[in-house]
N, C-alpha and C positions, 0 to 999 in steps of 0.2 A: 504493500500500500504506500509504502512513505518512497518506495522509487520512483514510483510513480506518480506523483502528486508534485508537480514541480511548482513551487513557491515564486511569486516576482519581489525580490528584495528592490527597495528603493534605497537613494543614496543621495543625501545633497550639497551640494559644494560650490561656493562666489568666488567667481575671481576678477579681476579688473580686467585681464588679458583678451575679454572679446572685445572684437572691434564691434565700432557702433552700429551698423546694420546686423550684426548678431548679439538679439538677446538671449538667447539661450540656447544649451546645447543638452541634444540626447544621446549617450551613448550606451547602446545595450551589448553586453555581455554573457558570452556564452562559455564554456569551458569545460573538461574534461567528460563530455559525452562519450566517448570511445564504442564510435557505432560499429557496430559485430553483427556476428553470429545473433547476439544476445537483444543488441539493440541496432535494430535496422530501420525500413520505412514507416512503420505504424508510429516508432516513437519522435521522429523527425518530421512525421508529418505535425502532432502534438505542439512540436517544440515552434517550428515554424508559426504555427495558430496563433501560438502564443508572441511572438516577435512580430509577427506584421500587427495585433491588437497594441501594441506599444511603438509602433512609427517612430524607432528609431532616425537619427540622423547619421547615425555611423554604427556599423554592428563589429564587432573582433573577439574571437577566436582566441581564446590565451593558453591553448594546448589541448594535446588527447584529444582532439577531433575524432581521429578512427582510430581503432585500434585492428586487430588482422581479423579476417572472416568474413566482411562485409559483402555479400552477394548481391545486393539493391541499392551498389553503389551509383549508379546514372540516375535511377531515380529519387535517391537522396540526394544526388549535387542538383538534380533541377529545382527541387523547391527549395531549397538556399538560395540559387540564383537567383530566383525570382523574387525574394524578398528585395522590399525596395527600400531604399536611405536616402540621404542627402548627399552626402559627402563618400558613400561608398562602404567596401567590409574591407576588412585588414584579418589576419591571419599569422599565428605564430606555431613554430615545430616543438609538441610537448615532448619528452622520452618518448611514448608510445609512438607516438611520429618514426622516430628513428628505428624501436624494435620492430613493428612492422612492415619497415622497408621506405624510408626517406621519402626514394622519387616517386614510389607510387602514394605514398601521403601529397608531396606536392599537387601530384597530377590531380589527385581528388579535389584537393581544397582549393585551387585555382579555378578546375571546370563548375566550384559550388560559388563560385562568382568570388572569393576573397584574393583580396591582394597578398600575396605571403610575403612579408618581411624577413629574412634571416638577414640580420646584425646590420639592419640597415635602416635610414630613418623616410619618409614623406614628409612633404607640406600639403598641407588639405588646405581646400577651399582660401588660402591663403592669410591665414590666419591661425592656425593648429597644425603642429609637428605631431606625428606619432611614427615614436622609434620599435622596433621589435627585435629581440633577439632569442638566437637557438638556445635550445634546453644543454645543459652541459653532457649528456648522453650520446649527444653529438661526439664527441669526444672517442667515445669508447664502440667507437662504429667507424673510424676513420675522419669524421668529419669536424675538425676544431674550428672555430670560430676565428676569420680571417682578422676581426677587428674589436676589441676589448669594446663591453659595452659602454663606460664612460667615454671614449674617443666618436662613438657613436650619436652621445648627446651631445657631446662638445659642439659637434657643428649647429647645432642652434643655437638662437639667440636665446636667452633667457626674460627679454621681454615677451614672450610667443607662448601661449598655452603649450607645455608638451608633454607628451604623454608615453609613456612605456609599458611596452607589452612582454612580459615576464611571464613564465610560466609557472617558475619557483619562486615562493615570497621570500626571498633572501633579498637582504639590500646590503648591497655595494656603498661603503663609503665613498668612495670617487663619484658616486655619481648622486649623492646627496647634495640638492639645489639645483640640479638640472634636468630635473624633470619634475612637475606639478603634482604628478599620478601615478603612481606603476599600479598596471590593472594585473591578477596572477591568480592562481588557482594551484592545481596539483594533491592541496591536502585532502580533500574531499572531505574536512572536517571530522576526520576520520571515519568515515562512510559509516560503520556500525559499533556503537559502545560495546566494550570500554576502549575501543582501541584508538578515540579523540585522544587518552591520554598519553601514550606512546606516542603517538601521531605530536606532541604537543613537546615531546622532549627534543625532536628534531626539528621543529618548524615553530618558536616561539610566537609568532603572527600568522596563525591559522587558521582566523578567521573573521570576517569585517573589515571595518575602517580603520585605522591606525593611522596618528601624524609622527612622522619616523622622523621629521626634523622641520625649523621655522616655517622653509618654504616648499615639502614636499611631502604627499600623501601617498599611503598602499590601500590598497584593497583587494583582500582577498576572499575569493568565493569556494561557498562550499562545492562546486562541483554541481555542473546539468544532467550528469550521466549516474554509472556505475563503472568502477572495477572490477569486471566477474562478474558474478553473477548476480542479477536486479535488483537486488538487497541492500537495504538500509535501514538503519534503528535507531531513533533520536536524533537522527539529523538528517533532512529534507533535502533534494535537490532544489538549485534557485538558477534563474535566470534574471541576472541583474541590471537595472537601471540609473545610470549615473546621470544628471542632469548637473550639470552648472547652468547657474546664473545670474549675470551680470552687477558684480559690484563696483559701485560708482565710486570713483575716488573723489574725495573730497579737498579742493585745493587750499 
């Protein structure tokens, strides 16, 4: 029951950094669905229902999109595509990305309409940077990261809304103040007690909103999917909605 019952967590946060034809901004996230064998189109159709009722303006992907098995892969990338934004979908490589085979993760989550970031940043709509980097699992598949993530955010201004797409809620001191946001997932909250408290000795910020420093916020979600098999206990899947809106600076 409780895998299946996915929750909309809401999330609110001002910033001065939209420009003044944008008052506000929606971002919804999704994360660690790891569609299988286990969870294919029935529950992506679901998930989908659920994201177009919330008209995003930007949707992203912060990991485990798929995991291996997936047989109603075309028509799970069609209804992602079709979901529609403002500013577009962004996409990042969780572990599971990597253990089920990198390029065929890419290929899925490109043809489901997302942009895939690995360790590289955009300008959206011209006003919003969002950076994304690979899962460090990358690593241990041959694939390391050509570029450290703070060198990454480096190239934005820090006047600019920007935003980081992280898969693990680990924060990097380097890169504490330049970036507004890291959006991340992974823990799944520890999908079924008591194993949140385990889960909580390795991931200190496992779940929520956290201000990790003056000028920079995390947020980590519990998880849209499952690990294995459909099962959850005490803690819900969520599909989250982050809205900023425009704080006025006062001269």
């Amino acid at each position: 029951f409780e895998a299946e019952n996915i929750s909309v967590e809401r999330i609110g946060l001002r910033t001065a950094k939209l420009p003044p034809r944008v008052s506000s901004l929606r971002i919804v996230q999704i994360t660690d669905i790891h569609f299988s064998t286990l969870n294919g189109l029935k529950f992506a159709q679901k998930i989908e229902k659920i994201i177009n009722g919330l008209h995003p303006d930007i949707l992203v992907s912060t990991g485990d999109l798929i995991d291996r098995g997936l047989v109603e892969m075309e028509g799970v990338a069609s209804l992602f595509r079709a979901i529609k934004t403002t500013y577009g979908k962004y996409a990042i490589a969780g572990n599971h990305e990597f253990i089920s085979g990198i390029k065929k993760a890419v290929e899925f989550t490109e043809k489901a309409g997302f942009c895939m970031l690995r360790n590289e940043g955009v300008t959206v709509g011209g006003f919003l940077n969002i950076a994304g980097v690979d899962d460090p699992a990358g690593k241990r598949f041959g694939t390391a990261a050509s570029i450290s993530e703070d060198k990454v955010l480096a190239s934005f201004s820090r006047d600019t809304l920007n935003i980081l797409l992280k898969h693990q809620p680990k924060i990097e001191k380097k890169s504490l103040g330049k970036f507004d946001l890291q959006i991340s997932g992974h823990t799944h909250n520890g999908q079924i007690f008591p194993f949140n408290f385990i889960t909580s000795l390795f991931y200190p910020y496992m779940k929520g909103l956290h201000k990790v420093s003056n000028d920079s916020y995390l947020y980590v979600s519990s998880g849209t999917g499952t690990w294995g098999p459909p099962i959850r206990f005490l803690t819900f899947p969520e599909i989250t909605v982050i809205d900023f809106q425009k704080d006025e600076i006062v001269e």
